[in-house]
Every structure is written in structure tokens, then in C-alpha cells.
C-alpha positions as CSV (number, residue, x, y, z in Angstrom):
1,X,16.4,-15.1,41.9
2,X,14.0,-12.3,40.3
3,X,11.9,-13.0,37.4
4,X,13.1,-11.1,34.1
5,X,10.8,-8.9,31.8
6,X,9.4,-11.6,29.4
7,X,9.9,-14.4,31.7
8,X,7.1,-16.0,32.5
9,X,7.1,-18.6,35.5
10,X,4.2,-21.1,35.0
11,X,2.1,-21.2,38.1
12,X,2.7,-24.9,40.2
13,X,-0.7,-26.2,39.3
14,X,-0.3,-26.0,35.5
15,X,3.0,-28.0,35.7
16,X,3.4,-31.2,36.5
17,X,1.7,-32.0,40.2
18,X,4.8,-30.6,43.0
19,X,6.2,-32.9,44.7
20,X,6.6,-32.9,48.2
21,X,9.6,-31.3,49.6
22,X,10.9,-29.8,45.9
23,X,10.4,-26.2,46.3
24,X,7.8,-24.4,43.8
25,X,10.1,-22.6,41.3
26,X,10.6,-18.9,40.9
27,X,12.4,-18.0,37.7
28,X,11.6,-18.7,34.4
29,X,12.1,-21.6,32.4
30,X,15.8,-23.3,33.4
31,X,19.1,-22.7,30.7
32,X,18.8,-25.4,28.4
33,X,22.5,-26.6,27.9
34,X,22.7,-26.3,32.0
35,X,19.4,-28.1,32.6
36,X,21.1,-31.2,30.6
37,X,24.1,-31.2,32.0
38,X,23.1,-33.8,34.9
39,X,26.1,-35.7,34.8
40,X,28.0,-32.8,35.7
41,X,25.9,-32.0,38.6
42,X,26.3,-35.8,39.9
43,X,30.0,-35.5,39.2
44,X,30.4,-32.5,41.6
45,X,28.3,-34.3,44.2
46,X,30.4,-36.9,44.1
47,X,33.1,-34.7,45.4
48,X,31.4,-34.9,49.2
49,X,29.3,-37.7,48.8
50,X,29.7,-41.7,48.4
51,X,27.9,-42.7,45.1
52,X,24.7,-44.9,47.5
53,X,24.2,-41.8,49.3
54,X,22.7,-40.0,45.8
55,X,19.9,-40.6,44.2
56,X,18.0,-40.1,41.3
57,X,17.3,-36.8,39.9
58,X,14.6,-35.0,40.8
59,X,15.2,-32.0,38.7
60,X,16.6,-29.1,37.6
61,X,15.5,-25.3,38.4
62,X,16.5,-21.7,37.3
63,X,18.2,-19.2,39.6
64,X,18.6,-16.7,37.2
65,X,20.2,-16.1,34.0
66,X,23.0,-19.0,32.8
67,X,22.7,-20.4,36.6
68,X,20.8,-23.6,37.7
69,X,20.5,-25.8,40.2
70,X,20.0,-29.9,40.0
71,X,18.4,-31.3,43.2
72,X,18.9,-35.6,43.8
73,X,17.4,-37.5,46.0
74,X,19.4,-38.9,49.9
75,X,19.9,-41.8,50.5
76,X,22.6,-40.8,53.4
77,X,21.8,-42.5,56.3
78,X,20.7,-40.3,59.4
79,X,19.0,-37.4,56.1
80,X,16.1,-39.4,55.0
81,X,14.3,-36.1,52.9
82,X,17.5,-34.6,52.0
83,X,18.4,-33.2,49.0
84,X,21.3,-32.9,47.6
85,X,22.2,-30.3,45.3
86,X,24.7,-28.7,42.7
87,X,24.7,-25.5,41.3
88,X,25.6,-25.2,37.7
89,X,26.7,-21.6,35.8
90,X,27.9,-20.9,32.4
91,X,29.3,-17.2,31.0
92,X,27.8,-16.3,28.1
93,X,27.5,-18.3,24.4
94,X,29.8,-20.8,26.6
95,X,29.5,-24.9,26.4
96,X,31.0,-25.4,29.3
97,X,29.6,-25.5,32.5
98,X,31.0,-24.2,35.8
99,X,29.9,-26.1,39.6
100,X,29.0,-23.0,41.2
101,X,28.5,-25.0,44.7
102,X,27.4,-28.5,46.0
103,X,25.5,-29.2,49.2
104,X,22.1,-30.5,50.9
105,X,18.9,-29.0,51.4
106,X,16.5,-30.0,53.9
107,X,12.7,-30.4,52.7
108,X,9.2,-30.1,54.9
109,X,10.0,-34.6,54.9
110,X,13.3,-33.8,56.3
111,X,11.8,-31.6,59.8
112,X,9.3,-34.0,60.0
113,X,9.4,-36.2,63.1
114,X,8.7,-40.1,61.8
115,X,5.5,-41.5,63.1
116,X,5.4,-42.3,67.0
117,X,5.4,-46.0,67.5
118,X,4.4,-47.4,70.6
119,X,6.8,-48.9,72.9
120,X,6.0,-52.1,72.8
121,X,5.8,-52.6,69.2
122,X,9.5,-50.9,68.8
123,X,11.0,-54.3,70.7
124,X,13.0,-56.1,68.3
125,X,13.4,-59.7,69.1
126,X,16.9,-59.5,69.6
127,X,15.9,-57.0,72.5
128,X,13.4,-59.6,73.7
129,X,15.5,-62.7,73.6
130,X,17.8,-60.6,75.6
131,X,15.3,-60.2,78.2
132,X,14.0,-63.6,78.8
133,X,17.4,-64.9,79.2
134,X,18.6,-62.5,81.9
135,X,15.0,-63.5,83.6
136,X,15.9,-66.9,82.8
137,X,19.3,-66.4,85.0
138,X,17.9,-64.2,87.6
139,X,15.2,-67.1,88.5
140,X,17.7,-70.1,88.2
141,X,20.0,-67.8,90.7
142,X,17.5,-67.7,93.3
143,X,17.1,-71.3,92.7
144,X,20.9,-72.2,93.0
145,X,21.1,-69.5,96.0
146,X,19.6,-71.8,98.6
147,X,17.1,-74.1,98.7
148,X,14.8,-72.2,101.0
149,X,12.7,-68.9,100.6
150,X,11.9,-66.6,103.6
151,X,8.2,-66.4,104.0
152,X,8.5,-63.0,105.4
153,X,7.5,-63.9,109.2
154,X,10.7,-65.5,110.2
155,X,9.6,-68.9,109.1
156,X,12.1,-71.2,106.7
157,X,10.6,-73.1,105.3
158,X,12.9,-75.9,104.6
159,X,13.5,-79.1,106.8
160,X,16.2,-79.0,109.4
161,X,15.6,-75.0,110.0
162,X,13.9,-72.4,112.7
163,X,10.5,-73.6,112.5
164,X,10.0,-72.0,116.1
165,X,11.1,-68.7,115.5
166,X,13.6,-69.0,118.4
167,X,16.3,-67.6,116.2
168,X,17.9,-71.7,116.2
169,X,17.8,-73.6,113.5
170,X,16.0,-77.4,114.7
171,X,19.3,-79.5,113.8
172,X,21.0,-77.0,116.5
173,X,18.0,-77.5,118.9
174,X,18.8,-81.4,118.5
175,X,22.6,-81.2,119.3
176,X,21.6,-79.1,122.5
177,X,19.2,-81.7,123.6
178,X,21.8,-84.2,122.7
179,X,24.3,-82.7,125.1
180,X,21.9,-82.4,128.4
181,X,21.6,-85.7,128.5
């Protein structure tokens, strides 16, 4: 990960604009033979991941001499700004390449809360149809429960009930009577 005498990194600016969450390179320019060797890096990959959860390259950088490391794109569910990555050596005048290690990498996306939504826009309909039908069920329950509401003095207000407030309903008042005579 130190830059070698006659390596010259090329400052961020010069190069292509830096994308967010790909990490400003610090070596010199990347092996060639390694840096081309993408299909190798997505092969290793493969090894932990499921072939929808990569996606597409997003480069390849130096960490030293013979050793570099291809970065892809997440698209693992629950790592939205994840990278994965694959590291990528080779020994000397060799044409083979060597997976030095596989993994993800979080970026400055990934630490990142998402935007806050308010409430009331983050109601799905499902969760809103659900709703109105258990209103829809508590209101024709307290229909079906009687066909009188209290009116919070002791009043019923149905026909045939305490009117009075003497604690008898008038249908019972009307048997008494009934029975005196």
C-alpha cells in the first residue's frame, strides 16, 4: 500500500471524476495482466455470493506490486452501497492469477441513513385497506351489539327501556302495574 520510487499516483482530479463511495487510489498505476483479469475476480465472488447479488464492475486498483483489487457493485438485498471485492496477486513473470481474498466493503452510501419519509406517506395501501376494514368491523360490532347506545346519564335510549332512571326498564314497570291490579 506504499507508493514505489518512480511510481507516480495521478492526483483524483486529473482522472476521471471519483465516484462516490470508490476510494481515491494510492499506488501507482494497477498490473496490467491483473487489472484484465475481471472474470476471475467475478468467478471468486461467486464463491460467497449468488450471481444477482453482483454487479457491474466498477474498477480495478493497485495494492502494491503484482496485487490488485476489483471492486463490483451490490445488489444484495439489506447492502444497498456495498461493494464487493476480490483481491487478485500474481508471482513474478507469471500468467496466472492467484484470488488473494473476496469480501464486501462498505462505502460513505452504505453508513448513510436513507432519506426520512414522513409517516404518513410510508402507508402502503395494503396497510390502509387493512385499516378501514378492521374500522369497518369495529363499527358494524357495535351495531350488531345492541340496538341501543348509552347516552352517558343513565338514559337508553331505545323504546321499551329505563327512560326514568329508576334502574327498571318500562316493559318491567308495565308488568308491575299489570300485577296490582
Amino acid at each position: 500500500m506504499t507508493e514505489l520510487p518512480g511510481d507516480s499516483a495521478a492526483p483524483a482530479s486529473e482522472s476521471a471524476a471519483p465516484r462516490p463511495g470508490v476510494p481515491v487510489w494510492r499506488v501507482g498505476k494497477p498490473d496490467a495482466f491483473l487489472a484484465a483479469d475481471v472474470a476471475t475476480a467475478r468467478n471468486a465472488i461467486l464463491s460467497i455470493a449468488a450471481d444477482a447479488e453482483i454487479g457491474a464492475h466498477l474498477g480495478a486498483r493497485s495494492e502494491g506490486v503484482r496485487c490488485v483489487t476489483h471492486l463490483f457493485e451490490s445488489k444484495k438485498d439489506g447492502y444497498r452501497g456495498w461493494t464487493w471485492f476480490a483481491s487478485l496477486a500474481r508471482v513474478s513473470r507469471g500468467k496466472e492469477s492467484t484470488v488473494n481474498e473476496v469480501g464486501m466493503l462498505p462505502t460513505e452510501d452504505s453508513v448513510l441513513a436513507p432519506q426520512w419519509v414522513p409517516w404518513a406517506e410510508r402507508v402502503r395501501p395494503e396497510d390502509q385497506a387493512a385499516a378501514e376494514a378492521e374500522a369497518a368491523a369495529h363499527a358494524e360490532q357495535r351495531h350488531d351489539d345492541g340496538e341501543h347506545s348509552a347516552t352517558g346519564d343513565g338514559d337508553v335510549t331505545d323504546a321499551g327501556h329505563d327512560h326514568d332512571g329508576d334502574g327498571h326498564d318500562a316493559a318491567d314497570d308495565a308488568t308491575e302495574a299489570d300485577g296490582e291490579n
